[in-house]
Each structure stands twice: as C-alpha cells, then as structure tokens.
N, C-alpha and C positions, 0 to 999 in steps of 0.2 A: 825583469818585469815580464810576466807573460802577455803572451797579445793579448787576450780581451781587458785588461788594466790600459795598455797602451793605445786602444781604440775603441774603449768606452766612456764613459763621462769624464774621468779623468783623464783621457789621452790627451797626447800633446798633438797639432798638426804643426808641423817641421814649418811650414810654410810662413805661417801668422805667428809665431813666435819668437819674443824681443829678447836677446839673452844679454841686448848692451844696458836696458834700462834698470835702474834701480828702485827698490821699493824702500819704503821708511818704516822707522816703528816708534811709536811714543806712550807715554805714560800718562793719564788725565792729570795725575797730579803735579806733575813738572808743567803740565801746560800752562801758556797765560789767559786768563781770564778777563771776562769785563760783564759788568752788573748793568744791567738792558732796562730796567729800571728799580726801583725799589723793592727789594726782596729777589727778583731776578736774576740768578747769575749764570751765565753761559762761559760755558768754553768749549771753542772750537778747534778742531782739528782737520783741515782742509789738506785735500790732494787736488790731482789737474782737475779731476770734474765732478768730485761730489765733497760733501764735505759732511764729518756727522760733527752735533753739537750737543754737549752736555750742559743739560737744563738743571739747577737746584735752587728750588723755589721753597723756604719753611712754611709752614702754618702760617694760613689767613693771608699769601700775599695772592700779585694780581699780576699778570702780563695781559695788558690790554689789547683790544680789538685793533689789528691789523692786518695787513696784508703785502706781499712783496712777489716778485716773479716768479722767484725761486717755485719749483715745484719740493713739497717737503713731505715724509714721514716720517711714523716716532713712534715710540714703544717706552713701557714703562717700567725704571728696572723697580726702583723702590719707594712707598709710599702710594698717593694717588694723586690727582687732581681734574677736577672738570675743564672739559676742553668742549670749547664752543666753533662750531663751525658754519659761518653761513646760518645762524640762529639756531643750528640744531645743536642741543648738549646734552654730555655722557658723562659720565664720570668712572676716568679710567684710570685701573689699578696695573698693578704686575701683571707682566705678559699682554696687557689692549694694545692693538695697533692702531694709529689714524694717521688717515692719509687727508693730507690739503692742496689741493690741487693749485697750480700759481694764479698768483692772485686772486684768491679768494679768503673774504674776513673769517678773521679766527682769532680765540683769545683763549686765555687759561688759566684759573683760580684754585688755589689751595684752601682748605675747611681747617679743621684741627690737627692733619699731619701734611706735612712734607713731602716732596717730589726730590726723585731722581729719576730725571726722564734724559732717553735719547734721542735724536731728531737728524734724519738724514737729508741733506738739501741735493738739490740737482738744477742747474749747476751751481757752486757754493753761492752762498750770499755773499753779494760784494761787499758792504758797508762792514761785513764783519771785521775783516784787515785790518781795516782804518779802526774801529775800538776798540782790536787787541794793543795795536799799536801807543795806541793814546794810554789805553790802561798801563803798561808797562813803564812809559818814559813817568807817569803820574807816579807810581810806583817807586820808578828810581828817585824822582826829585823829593818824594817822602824820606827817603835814604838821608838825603842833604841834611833835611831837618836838624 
C-alpha cells in the first residue's frame, strides 16, 4: 500500500485500532421480524450502537403518530410513502432522506403502492428486542399447532 492510501481517508492510525473485536454480517431475510402494527412490519438489525430497521408497509397502511428517544434516519429503497414530521408532510420516494430528531412525533402512510424503507436508530431502540423476541417464540408455538 503506498503512503498516501495508508494516511489518507482510508488510513489506518495504528493507535485507535481494535484487531481483537469482531464485526457481523446478516441477511434481511434470515432476520426475525415483528409487525409494529397492522400492515407494518419491521425488521431489525442491531449492533452496540445503532441499529438500522427494515420497514415494509403495502398499500394504504398506516404507522401511527409517535415518538421515542432514539434519534432516527431513513431512506427509501422501494415504493414511497408520506412521512409526517412534527405536522410537516412529504411524500418520500427512492433515494428521500428524513431525519427525526429523538422525540419528536412522527407517522407514515402508504397511498396505492408500497414501501421498502430503511431507518437508522441511534442508539438502537430498546423495545425492539423485547418484539423480536416475542415475534419468534409466537412463531415457534405456531410450529406446535
């Protein structure tokens, strides 16, 4: 590697560099999921301190007005839907970004198509755990059936 690779954006500084820690990798589709309300379904992928969340909402549903600490942004990969922030609303397609700053209300409805949206939290949402959690053992007891 020549120097200015190894002391430009990319460089490494020898000092701040963790070569015991390991990184993960996952697939959205092995992930577990859970449906946040009717037509809503999230699946989250969390690390130590952010965590992103895949949103797929069809046509005509609703994720209602809320709000929670987390600070969060989110991009849209496919489809669109209106996202409401603090009363102000857009209606964002592929490629829009919004940012919602923690605790501040916010909601987002789908028209005649569908959303695949991504949502990055910081730092993750807690409650999310707890309804992966739930969604899987509910999952497995369907298994029983």
């Amino acid at each position: 590697m020549d120097e200015e690779t190894r002391t430009g954006y990319f460089g490494l500084d020898d000092q701040s560099v963790d070569r015991r820690s390991k990184g993960t990798f996952s697939n959205v589709e092995d992930s577990e999921g859970f449906d946040a309300a009717p037509g809503v379904h999230l699946t989250p992928i969390t690390g130590e301190n952010l965590m992103l969340s895949f949103v797929r909402m069809p046509p005509h549903a609703l994720a209602p007005e809320h709000a929670h600490k987390e600070e969060q942004m989110g991009t849209i990969i496919e489809g669109a839907y209106e996202m409401e922030i603090q009363g102000e609303r857009k209606l964002c397609r592929k490629g829009d970004v919004y940012h919602i700053p923690p605790n501040v209300p916010h909601a987002a409805r789908t028209y005649d198509e569908g959303v695949l949206a991504l949502d990055v939290f910081n730092p993750p949402r807690e409650g999310f755990k707890v309804l992966v959690e739930a969604a899987r053992r509910s999952k497995e007891g369907e298994g029983d059936a």
